[in-house]
C-alpha positions as CSV (number, residue, x, y, z in Angstrom):
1,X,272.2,145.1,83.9
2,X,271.1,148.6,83.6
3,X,267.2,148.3,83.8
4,X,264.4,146.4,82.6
5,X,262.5,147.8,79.7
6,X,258.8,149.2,79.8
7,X,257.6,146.1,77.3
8,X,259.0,143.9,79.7
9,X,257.3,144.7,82.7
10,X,253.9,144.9,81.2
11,X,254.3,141.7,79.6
12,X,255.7,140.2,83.3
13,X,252.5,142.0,85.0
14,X,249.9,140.6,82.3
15,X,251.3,137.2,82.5
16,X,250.8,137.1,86.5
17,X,247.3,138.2,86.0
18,X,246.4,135.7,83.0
19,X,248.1,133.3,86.1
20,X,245.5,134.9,88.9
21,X,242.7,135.1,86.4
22,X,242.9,131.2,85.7
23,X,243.1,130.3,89.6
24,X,240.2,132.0,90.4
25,X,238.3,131.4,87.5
26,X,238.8,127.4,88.4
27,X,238.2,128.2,92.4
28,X,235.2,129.5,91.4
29,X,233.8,126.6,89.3
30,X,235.1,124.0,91.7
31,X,237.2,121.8,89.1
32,X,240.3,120.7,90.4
33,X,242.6,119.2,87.6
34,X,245.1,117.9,89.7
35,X,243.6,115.8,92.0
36,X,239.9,114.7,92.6
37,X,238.8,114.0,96.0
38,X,235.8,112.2,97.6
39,X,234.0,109.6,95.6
40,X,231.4,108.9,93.1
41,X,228.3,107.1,92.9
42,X,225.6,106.9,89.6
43,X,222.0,108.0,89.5
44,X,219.5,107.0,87.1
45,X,216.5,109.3,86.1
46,X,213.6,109.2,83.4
47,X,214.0,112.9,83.2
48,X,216.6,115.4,84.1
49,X,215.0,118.5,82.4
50,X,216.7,121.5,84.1
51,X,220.1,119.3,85.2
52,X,223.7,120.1,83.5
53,X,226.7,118.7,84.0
54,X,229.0,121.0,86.5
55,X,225.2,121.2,88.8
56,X,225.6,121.1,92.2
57,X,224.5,118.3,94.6
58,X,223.0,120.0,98.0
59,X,222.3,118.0,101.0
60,X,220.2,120.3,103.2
61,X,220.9,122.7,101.7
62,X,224.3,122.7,102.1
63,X,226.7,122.2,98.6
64,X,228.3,118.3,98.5
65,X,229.3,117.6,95.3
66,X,228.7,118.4,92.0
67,X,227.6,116.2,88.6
68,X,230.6,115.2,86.4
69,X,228.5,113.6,83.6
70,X,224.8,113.2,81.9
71,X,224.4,110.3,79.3
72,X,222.2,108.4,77.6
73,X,222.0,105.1,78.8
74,X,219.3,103.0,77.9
75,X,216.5,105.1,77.7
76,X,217.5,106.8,80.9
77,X,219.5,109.5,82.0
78,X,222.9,108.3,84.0
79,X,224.2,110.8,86.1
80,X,228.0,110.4,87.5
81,X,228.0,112.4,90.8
82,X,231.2,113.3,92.6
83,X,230.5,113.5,96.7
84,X,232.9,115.4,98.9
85,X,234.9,112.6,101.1
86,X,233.0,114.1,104.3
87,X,229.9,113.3,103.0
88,X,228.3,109.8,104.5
89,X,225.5,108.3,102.3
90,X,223.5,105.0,104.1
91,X,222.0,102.4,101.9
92,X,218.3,103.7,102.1
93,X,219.6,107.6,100.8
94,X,217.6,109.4,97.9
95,X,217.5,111.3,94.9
96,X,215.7,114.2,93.7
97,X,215.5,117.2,91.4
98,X,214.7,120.2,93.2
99,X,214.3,124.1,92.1
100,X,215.7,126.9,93.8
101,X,212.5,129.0,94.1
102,X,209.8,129.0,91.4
103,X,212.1,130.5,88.7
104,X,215.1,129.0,89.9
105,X,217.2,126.7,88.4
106,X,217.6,122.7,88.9
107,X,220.0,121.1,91.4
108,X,220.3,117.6,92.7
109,X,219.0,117.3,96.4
110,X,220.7,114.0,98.1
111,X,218.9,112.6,101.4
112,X,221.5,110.5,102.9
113,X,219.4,107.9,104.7
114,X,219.9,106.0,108.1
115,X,219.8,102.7,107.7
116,X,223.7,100.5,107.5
117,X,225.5,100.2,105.3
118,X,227.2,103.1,104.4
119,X,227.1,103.8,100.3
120,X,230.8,103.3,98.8
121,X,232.3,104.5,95.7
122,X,230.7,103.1,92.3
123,X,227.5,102.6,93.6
124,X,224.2,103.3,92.6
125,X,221.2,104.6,94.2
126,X,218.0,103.2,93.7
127,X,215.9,105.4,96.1
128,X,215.1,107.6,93.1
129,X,212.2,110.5,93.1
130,X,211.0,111.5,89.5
131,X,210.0,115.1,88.9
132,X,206.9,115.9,87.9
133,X,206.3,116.4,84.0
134,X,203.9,119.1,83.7
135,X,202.1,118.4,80.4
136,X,201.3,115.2,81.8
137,X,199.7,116.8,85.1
138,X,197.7,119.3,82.6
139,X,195.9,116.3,80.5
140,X,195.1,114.4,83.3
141,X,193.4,117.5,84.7
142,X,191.9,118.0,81.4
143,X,190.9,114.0,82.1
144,X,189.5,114.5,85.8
145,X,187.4,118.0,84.7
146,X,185.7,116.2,81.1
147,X,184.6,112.9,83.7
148,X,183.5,115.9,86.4
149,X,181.5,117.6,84.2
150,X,179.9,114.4,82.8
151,X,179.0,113.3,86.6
152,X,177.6,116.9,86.7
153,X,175.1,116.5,83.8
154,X,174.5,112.7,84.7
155,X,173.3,114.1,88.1
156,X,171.3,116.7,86.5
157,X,169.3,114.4,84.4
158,X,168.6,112.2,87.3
159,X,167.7,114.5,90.3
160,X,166.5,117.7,88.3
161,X,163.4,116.6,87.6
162,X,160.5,117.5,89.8
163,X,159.0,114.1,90.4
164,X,163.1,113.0,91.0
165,X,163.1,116.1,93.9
166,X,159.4,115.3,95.3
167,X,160.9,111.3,95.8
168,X,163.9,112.9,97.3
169,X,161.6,114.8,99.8
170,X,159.5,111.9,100.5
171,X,162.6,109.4,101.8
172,X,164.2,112.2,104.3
173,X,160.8,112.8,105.7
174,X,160.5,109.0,106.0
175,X,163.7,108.2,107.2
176,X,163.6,110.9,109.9
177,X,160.2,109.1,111.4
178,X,162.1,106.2,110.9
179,X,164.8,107.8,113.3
180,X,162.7,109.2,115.4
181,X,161.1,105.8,116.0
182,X,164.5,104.3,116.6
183,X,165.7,107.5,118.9
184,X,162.4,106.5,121.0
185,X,162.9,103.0,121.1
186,X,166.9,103.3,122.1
187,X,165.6,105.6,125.0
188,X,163.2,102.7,126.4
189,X,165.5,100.0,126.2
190,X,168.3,102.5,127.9
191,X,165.9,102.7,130.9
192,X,165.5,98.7,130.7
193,X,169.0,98.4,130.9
194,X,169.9,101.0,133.5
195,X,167.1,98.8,135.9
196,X,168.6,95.9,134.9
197,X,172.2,96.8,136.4
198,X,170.8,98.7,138.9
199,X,169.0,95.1,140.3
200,X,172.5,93.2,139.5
201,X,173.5,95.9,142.1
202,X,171.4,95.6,144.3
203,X,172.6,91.9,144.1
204,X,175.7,92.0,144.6
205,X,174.8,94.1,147.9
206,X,172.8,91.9,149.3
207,X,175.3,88.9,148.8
208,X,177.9,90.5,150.1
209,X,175.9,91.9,153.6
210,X,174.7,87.8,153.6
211,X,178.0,86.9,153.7
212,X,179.1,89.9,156.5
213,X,176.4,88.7,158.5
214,X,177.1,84.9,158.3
215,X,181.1,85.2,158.5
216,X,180.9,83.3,161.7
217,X,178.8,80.5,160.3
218,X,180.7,80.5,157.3
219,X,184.2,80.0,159.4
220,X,182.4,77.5,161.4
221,X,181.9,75.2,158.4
222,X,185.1,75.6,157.2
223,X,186.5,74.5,160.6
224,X,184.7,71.7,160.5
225,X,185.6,70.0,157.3
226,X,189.4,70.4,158.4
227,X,188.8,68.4,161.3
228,X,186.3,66.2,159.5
229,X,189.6,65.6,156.9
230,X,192.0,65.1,160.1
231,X,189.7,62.9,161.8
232,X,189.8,60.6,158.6
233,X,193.7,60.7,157.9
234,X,193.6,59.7,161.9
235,X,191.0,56.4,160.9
236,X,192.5,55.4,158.2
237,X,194.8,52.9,159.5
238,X,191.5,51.3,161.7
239,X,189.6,51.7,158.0
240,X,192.4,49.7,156.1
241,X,192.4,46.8,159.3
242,X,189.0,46.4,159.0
243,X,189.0,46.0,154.9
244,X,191.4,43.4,155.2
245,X,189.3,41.6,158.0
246,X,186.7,41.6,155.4
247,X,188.7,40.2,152.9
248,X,189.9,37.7,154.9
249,X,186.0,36.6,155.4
250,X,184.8,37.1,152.2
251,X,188.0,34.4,151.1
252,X,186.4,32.0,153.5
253,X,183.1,32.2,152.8
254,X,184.3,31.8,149.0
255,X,186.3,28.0,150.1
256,X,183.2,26.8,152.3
257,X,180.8,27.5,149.4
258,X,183.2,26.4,146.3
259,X,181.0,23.2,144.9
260,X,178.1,25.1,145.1
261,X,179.8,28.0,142.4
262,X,180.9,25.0,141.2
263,X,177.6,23.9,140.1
264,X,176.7,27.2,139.0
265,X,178.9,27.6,136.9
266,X,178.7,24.2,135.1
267,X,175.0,25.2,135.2
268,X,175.8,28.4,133.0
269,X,178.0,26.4,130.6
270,X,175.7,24.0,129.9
271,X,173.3,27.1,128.8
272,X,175.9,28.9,127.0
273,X,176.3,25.4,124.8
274,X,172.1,25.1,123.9
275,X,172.7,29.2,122.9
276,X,175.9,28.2,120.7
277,X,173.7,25.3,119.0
278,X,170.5,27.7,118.4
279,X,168.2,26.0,120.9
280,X,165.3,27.9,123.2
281,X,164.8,31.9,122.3
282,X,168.2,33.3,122.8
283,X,169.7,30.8,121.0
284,X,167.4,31.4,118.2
285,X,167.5,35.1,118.3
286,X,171.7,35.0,118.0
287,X,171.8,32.4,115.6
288,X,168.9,33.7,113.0
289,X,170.5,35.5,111.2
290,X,167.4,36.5,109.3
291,X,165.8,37.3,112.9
292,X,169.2,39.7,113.4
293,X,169.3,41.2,110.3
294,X,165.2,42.5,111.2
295,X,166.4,43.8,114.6
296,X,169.6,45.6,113.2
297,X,167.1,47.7,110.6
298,X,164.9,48.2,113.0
299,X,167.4,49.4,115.4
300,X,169.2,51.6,112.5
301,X,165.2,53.3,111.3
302,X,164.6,54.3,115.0
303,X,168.4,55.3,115.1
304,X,167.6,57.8,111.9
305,X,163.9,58.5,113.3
306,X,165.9,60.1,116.6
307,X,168.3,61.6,114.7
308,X,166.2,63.6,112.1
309,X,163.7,65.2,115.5
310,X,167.0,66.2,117.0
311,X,168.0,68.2,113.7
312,X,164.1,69.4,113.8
313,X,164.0,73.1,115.5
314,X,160.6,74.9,115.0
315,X,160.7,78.6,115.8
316,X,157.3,81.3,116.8
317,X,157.6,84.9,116.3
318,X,155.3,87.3,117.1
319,X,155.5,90.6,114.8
320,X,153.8,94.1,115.0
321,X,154.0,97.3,113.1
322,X,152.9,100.8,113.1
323,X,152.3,101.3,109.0
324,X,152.2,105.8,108.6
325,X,150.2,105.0,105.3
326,X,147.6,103.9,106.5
327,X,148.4,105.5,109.8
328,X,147.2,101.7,111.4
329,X,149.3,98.3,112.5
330,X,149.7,95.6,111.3
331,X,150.4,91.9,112.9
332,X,152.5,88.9,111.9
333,X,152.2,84.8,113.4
334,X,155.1,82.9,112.1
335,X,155.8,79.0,112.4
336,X,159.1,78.3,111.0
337,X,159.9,74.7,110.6
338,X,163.6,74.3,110.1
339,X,164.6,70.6,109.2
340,X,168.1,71.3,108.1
341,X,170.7,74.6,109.2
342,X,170.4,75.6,105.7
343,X,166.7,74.6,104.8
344,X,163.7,75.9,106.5
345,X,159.6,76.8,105.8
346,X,157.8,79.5,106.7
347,X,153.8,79.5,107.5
348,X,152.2,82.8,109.0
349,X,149.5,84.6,109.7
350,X,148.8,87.9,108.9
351,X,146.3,90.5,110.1
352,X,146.5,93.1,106.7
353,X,144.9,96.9,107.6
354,X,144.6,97.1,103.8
355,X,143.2,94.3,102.6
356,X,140.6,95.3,100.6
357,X,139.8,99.2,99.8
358,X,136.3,99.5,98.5
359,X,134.7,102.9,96.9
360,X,131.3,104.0,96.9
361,X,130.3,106.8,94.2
362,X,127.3,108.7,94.8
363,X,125.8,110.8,91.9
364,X,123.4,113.3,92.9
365,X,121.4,115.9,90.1
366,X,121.4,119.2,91.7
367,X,120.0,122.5,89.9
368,X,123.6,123.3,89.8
369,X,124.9,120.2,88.3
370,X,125.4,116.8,89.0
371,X,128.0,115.8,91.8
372,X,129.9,112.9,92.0
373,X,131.4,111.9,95.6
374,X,133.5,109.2,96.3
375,X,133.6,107.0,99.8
376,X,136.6,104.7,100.4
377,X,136.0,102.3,102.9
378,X,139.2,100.0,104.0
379,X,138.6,97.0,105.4
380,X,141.2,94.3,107.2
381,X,141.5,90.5,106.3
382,X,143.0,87.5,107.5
383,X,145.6,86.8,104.9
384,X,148.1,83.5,104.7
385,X,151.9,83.0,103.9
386,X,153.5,80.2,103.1
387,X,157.4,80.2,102.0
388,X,160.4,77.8,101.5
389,X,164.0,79.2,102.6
390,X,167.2,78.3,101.3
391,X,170.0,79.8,103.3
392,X,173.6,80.0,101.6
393,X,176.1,81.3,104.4
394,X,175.0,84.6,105.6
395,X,172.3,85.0,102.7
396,X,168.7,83.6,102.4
397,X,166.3,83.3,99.5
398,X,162.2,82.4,100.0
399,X,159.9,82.0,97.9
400,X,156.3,81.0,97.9
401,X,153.0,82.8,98.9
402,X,153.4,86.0,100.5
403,X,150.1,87.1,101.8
404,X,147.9,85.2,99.3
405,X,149.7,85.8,96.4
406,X,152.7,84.8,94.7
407,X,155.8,86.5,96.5
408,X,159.8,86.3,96.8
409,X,162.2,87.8,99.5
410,X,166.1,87.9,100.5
411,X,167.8,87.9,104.2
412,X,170.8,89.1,104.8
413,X,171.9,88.0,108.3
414,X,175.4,89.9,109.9
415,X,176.7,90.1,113.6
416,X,176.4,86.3,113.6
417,X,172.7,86.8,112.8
418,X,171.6,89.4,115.7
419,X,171.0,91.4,112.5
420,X,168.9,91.2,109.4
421,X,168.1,93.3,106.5
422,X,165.0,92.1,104.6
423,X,163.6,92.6,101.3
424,X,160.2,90.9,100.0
425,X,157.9,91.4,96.5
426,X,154.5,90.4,96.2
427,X,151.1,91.6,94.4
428,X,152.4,91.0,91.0
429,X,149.2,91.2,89.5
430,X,148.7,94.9,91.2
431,X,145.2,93.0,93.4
432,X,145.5,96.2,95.8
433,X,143.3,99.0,95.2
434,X,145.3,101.4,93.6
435,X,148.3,99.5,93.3
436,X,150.3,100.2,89.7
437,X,153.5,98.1,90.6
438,X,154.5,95.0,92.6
439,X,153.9,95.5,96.7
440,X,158.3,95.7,97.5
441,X,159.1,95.7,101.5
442,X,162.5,96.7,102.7
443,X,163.9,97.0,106.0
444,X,166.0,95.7,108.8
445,X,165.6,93.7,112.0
446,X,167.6,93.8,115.1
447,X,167.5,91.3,118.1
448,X,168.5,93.8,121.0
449,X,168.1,90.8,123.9
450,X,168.0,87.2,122.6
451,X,164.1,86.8,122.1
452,X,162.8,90.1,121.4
453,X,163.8,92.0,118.4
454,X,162.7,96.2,116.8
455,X,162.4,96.3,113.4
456,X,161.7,99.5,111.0
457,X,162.0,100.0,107.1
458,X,159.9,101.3,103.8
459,X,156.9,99.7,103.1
460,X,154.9,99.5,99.0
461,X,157.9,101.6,98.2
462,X,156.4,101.6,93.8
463,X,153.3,102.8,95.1
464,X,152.3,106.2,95.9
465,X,149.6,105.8,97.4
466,X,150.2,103.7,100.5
467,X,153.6,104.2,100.4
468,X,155.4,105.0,104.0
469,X,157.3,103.9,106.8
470,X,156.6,101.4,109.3
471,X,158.1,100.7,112.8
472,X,157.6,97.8,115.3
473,X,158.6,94.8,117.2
474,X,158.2,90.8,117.9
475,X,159.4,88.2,119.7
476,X,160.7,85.0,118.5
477,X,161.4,81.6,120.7
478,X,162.4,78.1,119.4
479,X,159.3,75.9,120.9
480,X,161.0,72.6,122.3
481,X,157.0,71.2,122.9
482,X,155.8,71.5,119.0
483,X,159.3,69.9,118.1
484,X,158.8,66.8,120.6
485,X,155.2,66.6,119.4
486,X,156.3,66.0,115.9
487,X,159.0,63.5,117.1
488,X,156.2,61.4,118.5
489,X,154.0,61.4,115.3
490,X,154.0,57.6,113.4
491,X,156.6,57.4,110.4
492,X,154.7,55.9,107.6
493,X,157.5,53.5,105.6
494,X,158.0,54.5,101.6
495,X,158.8,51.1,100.6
């Protein structure tokens, strides 16, 4: 053969690098036509914007797969993803859609998990993560902003009015008196409390330098009752002799003495007989059945009688107050009769600063003019209240008179009633001087030892004129003497 031809060789040479071309060109895009290793498992997404088939799968970062196919399968996207073999998904692994950067493309992002067992081939995960679909993001912050702005001008209409700002004024001064008041009070009852320990203390010291010094005694005592208890387990057999002794006696005295128990008892059988055939009193009294039937009601009305004065608690308090409008106090005598846990009323006594506000006008004719002046003089009164309370669970309702006219209020008890909040309307007919709108009372009690109890709240809240805060105290005590002095009052029968 003498040589190979020029066409030949560059037809040999383009042929190997078609062959080298193709190799790398399938390297490169990772598809292996012979043989497919590792193992597949399906995804389902709502969206897959940004995903293509051939996309790799990265698991931290790191590239572990790639997709094989997107389809539509019932309204969702199924994606058939091809793992490397080295890769080990558990049974609570994820999905996502990631980006690579803000103007990067998609890829799949695979967290494999930790909890057994390990994912096999054909299955499917259900830990899915949906990526976020901007549009919808933009009209629900087109949502949020419209209900913002509307909150902005609902605002505006309430609290940008002048009278609107002056109220708002008004309350923060009153509720920092309020906590002022409360500061002040906390402070006193901090010093009660540090005495108080300080005597349980002292106490405690003095029992246990009692018992230092009287150790000895102490020891002695003890000594003494263990040989006390050895001394007895030592008598004990002499005891049990001389029981038997008496026994033995008491048997004999029993046979010399037998006809006269005898008689007795043929003596108490003969009585038992006259009581079986109704004769004398007792016999009467078992046997009347009329006569039985009179004691058994009697017995059940004083049975109900006792019963209904143990259910009766009656309860005092005490109240005072420090009103700022009219800068002056007030006081408060309750007697709450409580016949039932859930029924109770309430008659008080109350000492009102601002009872009744009287003005003077004085007209006087001047070369200047006439002038009018105008004197207001307040005067206290004696007022009444007289209320019935139904309580349902933790919540009360009254209603009745309320400082001689027609009122209403609500308790709410919490902290298994050591606390109260209070809320009471009266003056519906505007009696007050000055008074436009219904007298309303709001506030809240607290019972900081068991008797004694600081209360604080707004007081005439509708009315500007003696509208303010108020601080004070009481004490209130259940009075066992007033409930055994209605036990002992005659019952007068209804039929």
């Amino acid at each position: 053969m003498r040589g190979i031809s020029t066409e030949l060789k560059v037809g040999f040479f383009a042929i190997v690098v078609i062959a080298v071309l193709s190799y790398m060109t399938f390297m490169i895009s990772g598809v292996n036509w012979m043989k497919k290793e590792g193992y597949t498992v399906y995804i389902y997404f709502k969206n897959v914007a940004g995903l293509d088939e051939k996309t790799k799968v990265k698991i931290a970062g790191v590239n572990a797969g790639v997709i094989e196919t997107i389809e539509l399968k019932e309204g969702r996207a199924k994606l058939t993803v091809r793992l490397n073999k080295d890769v080990a998904l558990y049974k609570d692994s994820s999905a996502s859609i990631k980006a690579a950067g803000l103007l990067g493309d998609k890829y799949l992002e695979i967290k494999t998990g930790k909890t057994m067992p390990l994912v096999t081939d054909g299955a499917t995960l259900d830990n899915v993560f949906e990526i976020v679909d901007i549009d919808d993001l933009a009209r629900n912050l087109t949502a949020v902003s419209e209900n913002i702005n509307i909150l902005a001008q609902s605002l505006n209409q309430t609290f940008g009015t002048e009278e609107s700002k002056e109220a708002m004024r008004e309350s923060i001064q009153n509720l920092r008196h309020i906590t002022a008041s409360l500061r002040d009070t906390i402070t006193v009852n901090d010093r009660k409390l540090r005495a108080t320990l300080d005597n349980i203390n002292t106490l405690a010291s003095t029992i246990t330098e009692l018992v230092d010094k009287n150790k000895e005694n102490i020891t002695s005592a003890a000594n003494n009752i263990r040989d006390f208890s050895q001394t007895l387990k030592q008598d004990a057999p002499l005891m049990v002799e001389n029981l038997n002794k008496a026994a033995q006696e008491l048997r004999g005295m029993v046979e010399e003495n037998r006809p006269t128990i005898k008689s007795a008892t043929d003596s108490i059988d003969q009585i038992a007989k006259k009581v079986e055939r109704g004769e004398g009193t007792l016999g009467k009294l078992i046997k009347d059945e009329s006569l039985y039937d009179s004691v058994q009601k009697a017995a059940s009305g004083i049975e109900k009688t006792i019963s209904a004065v143990e259910r009766f608690r009656t309860f005092l308090t005490f109240q005072t107050e420090y009103l700022t409008e009219p800068a002056d106090s007030k006081g408060y005598f309750y007697l709450t009769l409580q016949p039932k846990p859930d029924k109770y009323y309430i008659l008080g006594i109350v000492n009102d600063p601002i009872a009744k506000v009287k003005t003077k006008k004085v007209v006087k004719d001047t070369s200047e003019g006439r002038t009018v002046t105008k004197t207001e003089t307040i005067e206290k009164e004696v007022e009444f209240t007289a209320q019935l309370a139904k309580r349902f669970d933790d919540l009360a309702l009254r209603i009745g008179l309320t400082e001689n006219t027609f009122g209403v209020g609500a308790d709410y008890f919490f902290l298994n009633d050591k606390g109260r909040i209070t809320a009471d309307a009266w003056d519906f007919s505007n009696d007050e001087e000055d008074a436009k709108n219904p007298h309303i009372k709001v506030g809240v009690d607290y019972y900081v030892f068991k008797n004694l109890f600081l209360s604080a709240g707004a007081d005439n809240i509708l009315n500007s004129r003696w509208r303010g805060a108020y601080a004070g105290a009481g004490l209130r005590f259940e009075d066992e003497d007033i409930k055994y002095l209605f036990g002992t009052l005659p019952s007068i029968s209804t039929k």
